[in-house]
N, C-alpha and C positions, 0 to 999 in steps of 0.2 A: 246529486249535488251539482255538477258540472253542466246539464241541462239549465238548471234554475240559474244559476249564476250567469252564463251565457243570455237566459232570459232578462234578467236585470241589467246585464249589458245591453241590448240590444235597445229594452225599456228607457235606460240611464241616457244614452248617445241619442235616440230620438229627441226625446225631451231636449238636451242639448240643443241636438241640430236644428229643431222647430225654434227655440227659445233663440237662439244667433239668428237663423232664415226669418224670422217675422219682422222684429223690428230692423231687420237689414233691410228687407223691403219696404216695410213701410217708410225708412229714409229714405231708401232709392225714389219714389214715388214722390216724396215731398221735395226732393232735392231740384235746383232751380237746372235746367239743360242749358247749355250756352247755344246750341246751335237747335235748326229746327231741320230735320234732314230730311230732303225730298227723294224719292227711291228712282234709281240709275238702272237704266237696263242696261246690262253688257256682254257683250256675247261671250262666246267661249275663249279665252285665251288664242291666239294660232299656235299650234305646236312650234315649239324649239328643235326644230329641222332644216336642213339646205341648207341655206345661206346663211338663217338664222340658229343654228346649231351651236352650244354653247364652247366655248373656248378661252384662252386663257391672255386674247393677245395685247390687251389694256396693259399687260404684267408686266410687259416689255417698256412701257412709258415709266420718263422718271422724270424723279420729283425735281422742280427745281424753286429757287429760292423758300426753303422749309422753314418753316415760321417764320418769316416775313411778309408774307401775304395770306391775310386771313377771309377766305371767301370771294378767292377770285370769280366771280360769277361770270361776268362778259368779258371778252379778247377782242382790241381790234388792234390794228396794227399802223404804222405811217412809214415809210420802207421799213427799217428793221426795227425801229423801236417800238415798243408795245406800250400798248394803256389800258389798263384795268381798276375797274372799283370794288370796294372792298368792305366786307360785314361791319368796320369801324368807322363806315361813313365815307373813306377816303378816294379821292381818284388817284392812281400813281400811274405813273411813265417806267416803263423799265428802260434802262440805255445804257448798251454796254456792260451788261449784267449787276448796273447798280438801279436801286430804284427811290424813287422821289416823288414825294407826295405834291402834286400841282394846285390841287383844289378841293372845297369840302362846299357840300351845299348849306347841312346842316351844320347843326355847332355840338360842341359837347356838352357834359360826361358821355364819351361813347365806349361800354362796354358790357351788359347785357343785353338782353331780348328787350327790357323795359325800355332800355334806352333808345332803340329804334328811330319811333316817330321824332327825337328832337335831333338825335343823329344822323337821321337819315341813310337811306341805303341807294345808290346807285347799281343800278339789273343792267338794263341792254344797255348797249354801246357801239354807239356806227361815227365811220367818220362822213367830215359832208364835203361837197367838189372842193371847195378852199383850205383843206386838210383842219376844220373843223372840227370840234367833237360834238357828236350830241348825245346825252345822256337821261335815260329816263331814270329818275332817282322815285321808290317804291312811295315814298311819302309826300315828298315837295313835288314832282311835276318834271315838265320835258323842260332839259336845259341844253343850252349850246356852250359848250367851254371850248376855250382858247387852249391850246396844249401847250404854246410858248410861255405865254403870262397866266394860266391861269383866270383869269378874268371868267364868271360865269354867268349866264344871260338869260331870264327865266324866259319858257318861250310860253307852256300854258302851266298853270299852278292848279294844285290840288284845292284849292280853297276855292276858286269859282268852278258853281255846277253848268254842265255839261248837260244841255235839253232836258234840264231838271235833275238831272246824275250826279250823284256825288261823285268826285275820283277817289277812293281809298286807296287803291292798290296798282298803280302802274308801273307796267312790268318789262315790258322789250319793245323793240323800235327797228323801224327800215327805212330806207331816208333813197327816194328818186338819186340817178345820176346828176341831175342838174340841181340837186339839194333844194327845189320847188316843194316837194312832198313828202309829211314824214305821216307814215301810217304807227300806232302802237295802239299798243294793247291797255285795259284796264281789269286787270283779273276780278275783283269784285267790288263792288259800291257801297258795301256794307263791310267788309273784313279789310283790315289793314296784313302786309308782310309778316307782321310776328303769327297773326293767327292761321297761317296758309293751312293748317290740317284741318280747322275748320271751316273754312273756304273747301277743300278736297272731299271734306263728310258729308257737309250739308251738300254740296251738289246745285247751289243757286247757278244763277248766270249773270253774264254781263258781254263786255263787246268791245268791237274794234275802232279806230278813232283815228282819222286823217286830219293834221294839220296843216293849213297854207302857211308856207315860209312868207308870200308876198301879202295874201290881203289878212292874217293873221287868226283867219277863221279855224274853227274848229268842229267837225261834224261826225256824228255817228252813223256808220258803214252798216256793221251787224251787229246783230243784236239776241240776247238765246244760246249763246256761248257758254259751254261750261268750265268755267277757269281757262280764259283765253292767256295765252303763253307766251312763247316766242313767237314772231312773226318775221318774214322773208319775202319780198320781193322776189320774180323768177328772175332770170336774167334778161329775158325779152323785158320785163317791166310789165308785161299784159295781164298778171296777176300779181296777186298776196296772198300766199297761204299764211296758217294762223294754226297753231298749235293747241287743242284744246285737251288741255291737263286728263281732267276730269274722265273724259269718254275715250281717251286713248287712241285720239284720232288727230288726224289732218283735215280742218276744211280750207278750200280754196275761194278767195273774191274775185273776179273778173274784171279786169280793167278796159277800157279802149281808149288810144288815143288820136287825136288828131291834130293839126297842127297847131289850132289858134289853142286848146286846150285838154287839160285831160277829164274824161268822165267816166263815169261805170255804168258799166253796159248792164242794165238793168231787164232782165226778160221777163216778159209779161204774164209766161204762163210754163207748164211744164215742168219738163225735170229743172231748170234753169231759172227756174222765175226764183227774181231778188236778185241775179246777177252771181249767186255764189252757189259752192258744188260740194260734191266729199272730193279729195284729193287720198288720202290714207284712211283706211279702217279698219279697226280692232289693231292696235298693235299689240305689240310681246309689251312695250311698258307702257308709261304715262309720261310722253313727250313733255323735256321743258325748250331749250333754245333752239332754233334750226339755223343753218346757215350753209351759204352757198361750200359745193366741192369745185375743185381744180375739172373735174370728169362733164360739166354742166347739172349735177344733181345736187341734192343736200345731206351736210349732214344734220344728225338727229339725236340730242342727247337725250337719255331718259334719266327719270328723278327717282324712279323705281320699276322693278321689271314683274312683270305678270308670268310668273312661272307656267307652263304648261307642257310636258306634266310636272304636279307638283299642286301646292296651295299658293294661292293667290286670296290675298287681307282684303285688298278692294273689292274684287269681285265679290268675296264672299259676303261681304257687310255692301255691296251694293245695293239691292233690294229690301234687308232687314233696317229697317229706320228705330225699332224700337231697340236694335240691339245696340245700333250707333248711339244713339239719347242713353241709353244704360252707363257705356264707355264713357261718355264724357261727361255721365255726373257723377265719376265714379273719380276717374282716371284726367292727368294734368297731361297738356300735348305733348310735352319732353316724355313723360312715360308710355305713351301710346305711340312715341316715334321708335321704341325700344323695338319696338315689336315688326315693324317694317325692316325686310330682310335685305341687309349694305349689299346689292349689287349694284356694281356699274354697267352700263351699255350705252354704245355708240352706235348707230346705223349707217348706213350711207344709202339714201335713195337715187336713184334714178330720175330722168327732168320727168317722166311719167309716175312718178313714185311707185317703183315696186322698189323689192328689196337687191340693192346689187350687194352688200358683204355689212357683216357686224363684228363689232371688237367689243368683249365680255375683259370681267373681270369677278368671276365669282367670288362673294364677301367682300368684295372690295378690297382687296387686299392691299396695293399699290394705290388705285386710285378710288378715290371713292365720292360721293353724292355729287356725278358729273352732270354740269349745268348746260353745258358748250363746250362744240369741237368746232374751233376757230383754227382753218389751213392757212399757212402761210408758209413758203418757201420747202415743199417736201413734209411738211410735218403737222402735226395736228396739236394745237395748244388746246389743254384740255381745263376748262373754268369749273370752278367745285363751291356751289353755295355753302360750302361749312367748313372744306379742308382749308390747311393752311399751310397752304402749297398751289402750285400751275403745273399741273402734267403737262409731258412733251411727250407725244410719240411719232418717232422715224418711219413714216409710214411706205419707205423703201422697206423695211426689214421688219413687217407683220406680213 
């Protein structure tokens, strides 16, 4: 009896499982993809060793102004006071540990992911020689805000294309000593800020973008970026390296100047031809802001870290295109972010970019989805596209 029964079982759960699996696929199959994913080769993770060896010293930064700043992304600073913008559209001043909102590009309702494009989102943020601000906002374009009055100044807008390019997605800025030159980033031409995981699936490109403070031009550098990121002037000014998401690297542009002007050193052939190089590769995560250290190097936040050993989401789904299209016609970006595992990591490179020391924060626990580690006076202000909060860490006592 007990055989035949087990028979009917085994009979009965087929049936089942055929009768759920057919028409589950053949939805799958009919079902529309949002994205069209192009396959990413990546190498192997580097091991989390040396320098890079996992550790706990993010844990030691604390939180400060907790829920009153929602998605501090970029830090800059004017002596001691800070300015940062924030997921609800807002630019604020902090001073003297209050904070005050100066300027909004966009207008409201600002309070979900929908609301975005009318809210608008300010990313990078640099100051310029005349303690200026300039701000690249993800939706509207590069703007120059006044920090006193507020006053905001559009400088390029997302509405006019760009040598046939759309802007969708502009992301962070580096602005010359003499505030002549601001290079930024356009992460893609096709995804706006709400949809950045698929902008990181599909794996398209796009590029880097200088604009003239004086004759108001605006021109495309490079081009073939995958999710270009933060970007960073050196300190000499003779380059721009450029953060690209996607491939978990650093490349660098090559500048020369001379007196009546600045140009890019364009080489004709070689390793160098086009004027640009690898600066970082393969890292431990997926570089978002960089920005100058106190030491002459950078530092380097990640948006997520590439486990090794361990599993790694990108990597593994880099290659599989058909498993990606599967995921997203299945699954909505907030539940596919579920799955991407809350670590933080800070780098700190060297002006040659190796690695001189990293600060972890496994889970995230104190701090979590760090955008920028902005030094100011001994300390590392730490910007988080989602927390609602500004880490600080005493970077005498890590």
């Amino acid at each position: 009896g007990s055989t035949y029964s087990s028979k009917v079982f085994r009979v009965t759960f087929l049936t089942l499982a055929v009768s759920v699996a057919v028409p589950l696929l053949g939805v799958t199959v009919l079902l529309d993809c949002p994205i069209d994913p192009q396959p990413i080769s990546l190498k192997e993770p580097p091991l989390l060793t040396g320098v890079l060896e996992p550790n706990t010293k993010l844990r030691k930064a604390e939180r400060l102004w907790e829920n009153q700043l929602l998605g501090p992304e970029s830090i800059v600073n004017i002596g001691d006071v800070l300015f940062t913008g924030t997921a609800d559209g807002k630019i604020v001043k902090i001073e003297d540990g209050e904070i005050q909102t100066i300027a909004r590009i966009g207008h409201g309702p600002c309070g979900g992911r929908e609301d975005e494009p009318t809210c608008g989102r300010p990313l990078g943020m640099r100051v310029g020689p005349n303690n200026t601000l300039f701000v690249a906002d993800a939706y509207y374009g590069l703007y120059e805000v006044d920090p006193d009055t507020g006053e905001t100044k559009m400088l390029v807008s997302t509405k006019t294309p760009i040598e046939g390019q759309k802007l969708s997605f502009v992301n962070d800025l580096t602005v010359t000593r003499d505030g002549r030159k601001i290079y930024f980033t356009d992460s893609s031409s096709k995804w706006q800020r709400q949809d950045y995981l698929f902008l990181l699936m599909e794996g398209t490109d796009d590029g880097l973008l200088e604009y003239d403070t004086v004759t108001k031009e605006v021109k495309v550098l490079m081009v073939g970026l995958r999710f270009p990121n933060g970007v960073q002037l050196s300190p000499a000014e003779d380059f721009v390296l450029v953060q690209e998401t996607t491939m978990a690297r650093i490349r660098r542009q090559l500048r020369c100047s001379n007196l009546l002007s600045i140009t890019f050193r364009y080489y004709v052939s070689g390793l160098m031809k086009g004027g640009a190089d690898m600066f970082v590769e393969n890292m431990p995560g997926l570089p978002d802001n960089i920005r100058l250290s106190s030491s002459g190097g950078y530092w380097v936040a990640m948006a997520a870290v590439r486990p090794n050993p361990g599993f790694s989401l990108l990597d593994f789904l880099s290659e599989k295109t058909w498993i990606k299209r599967m995921i997203f016609k299945l699954l909505s970006q907030e539940t596919v972010t579920k799955f991407v595992p809350k670590y933080s990591l800070v780098v700190e490179l060297s002006e040659t970019g190796s690695y001189k020391r990293s600060f972890h924060d496994p889970n995230g626990v104190t701090v979590a989805y760090v955008s920028e580690a902005h030094e100011h006076q001994g300390h590392l202000y730490l910007g988080s596209f989602r927390s609602p909060y500004l880490g600080r860490l005493d970077l005498q006592h890590v």
